[in-house]
N, C-alpha and C positions, 0 to 999 in steps of 0.2 A: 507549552510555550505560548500558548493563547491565541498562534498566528494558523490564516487557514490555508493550509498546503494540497489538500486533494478531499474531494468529495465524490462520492457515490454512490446511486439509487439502488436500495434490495427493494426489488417487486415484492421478493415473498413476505417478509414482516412490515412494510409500507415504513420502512426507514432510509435518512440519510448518514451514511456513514462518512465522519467525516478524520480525518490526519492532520496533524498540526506540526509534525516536525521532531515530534516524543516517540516515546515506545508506544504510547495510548491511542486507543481510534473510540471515538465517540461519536453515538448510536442516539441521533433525532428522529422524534416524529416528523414523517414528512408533511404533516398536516398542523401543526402546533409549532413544530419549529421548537421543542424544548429536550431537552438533553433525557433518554431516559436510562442508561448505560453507559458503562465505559470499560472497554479490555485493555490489559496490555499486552503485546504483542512480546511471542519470548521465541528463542530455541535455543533448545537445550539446557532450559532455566533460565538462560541471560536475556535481558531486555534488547530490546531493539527499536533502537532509536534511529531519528531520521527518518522516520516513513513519508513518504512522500505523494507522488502521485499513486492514486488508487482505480482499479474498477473493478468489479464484479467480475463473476468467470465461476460459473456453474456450481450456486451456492457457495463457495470461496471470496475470499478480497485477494485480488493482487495489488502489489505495492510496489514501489520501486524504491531503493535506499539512497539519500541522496550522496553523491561522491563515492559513489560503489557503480560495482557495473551487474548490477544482478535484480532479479525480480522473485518477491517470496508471493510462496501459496498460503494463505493462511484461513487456520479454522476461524468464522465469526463467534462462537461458543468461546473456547477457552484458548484464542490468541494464540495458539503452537503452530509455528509453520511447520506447514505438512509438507512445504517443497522450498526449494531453492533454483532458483534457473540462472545459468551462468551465461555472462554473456563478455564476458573479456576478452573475448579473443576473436571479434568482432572486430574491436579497433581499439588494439594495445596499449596501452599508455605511453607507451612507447613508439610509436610514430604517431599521437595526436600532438596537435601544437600548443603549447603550451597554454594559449588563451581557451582551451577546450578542456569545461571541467568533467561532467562524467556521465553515463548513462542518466534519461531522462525522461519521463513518460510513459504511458503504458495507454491503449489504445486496444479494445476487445471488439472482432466485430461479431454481437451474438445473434447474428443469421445462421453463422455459421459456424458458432464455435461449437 
């Protein structure tokens, strides 16, 4: 989609990973700023679109899907989520108000993760 939805820093390969809103997360140097990869992001074979806010989380990306109430774990190698975290029953869709659209953000704090 060309637009930039979530970024975030891997220490270990000195990349920024970044989400655009596709199944794809593409893989800059953090130094050059040039595109040197791209995964797509699948389970169970199907793409997964909408990725959105991202951060790191103990060699994984987590993602958050946008108008979905859920957060994937996903391999950076070959794009399979390894997890699913649910989080809908949090705040139902059904007693949110109408002008609230869906889970939103993801925030790691790695002092302590």
């Amino acid at each position: 989609t060309n637009q930039g939805w979530g970024a975030a820093y891997n220490a270990a390969t000195n990349q920024i990973v970044i989400s655009d809103g596709s199944a794809w997360l593409m893989f800059w140097d953090a130094e050059s700023f040039e595109e040197v990869r791209r995964v797509r992001v699948h389970l169970a074979k199907k793409p997964i679109k909408h990725l959105n806010e991202i951060d790191m989380y103990k060699g994984d990306l987590l993602a958050n899907v946008w108008f979905q109430d859920r957060i994937l774990r996903i391999d950076l190698e070959s794009g399979n989520v390894k997890e699913v975290y649910e989080f809908s029953g949090l705040w139902p869709k059904d007693d949110r108000p109408k002008e609230a659209d869906c889970f939103n953000g993801i925030a790691v704090d790695h002092e302590r993760d």
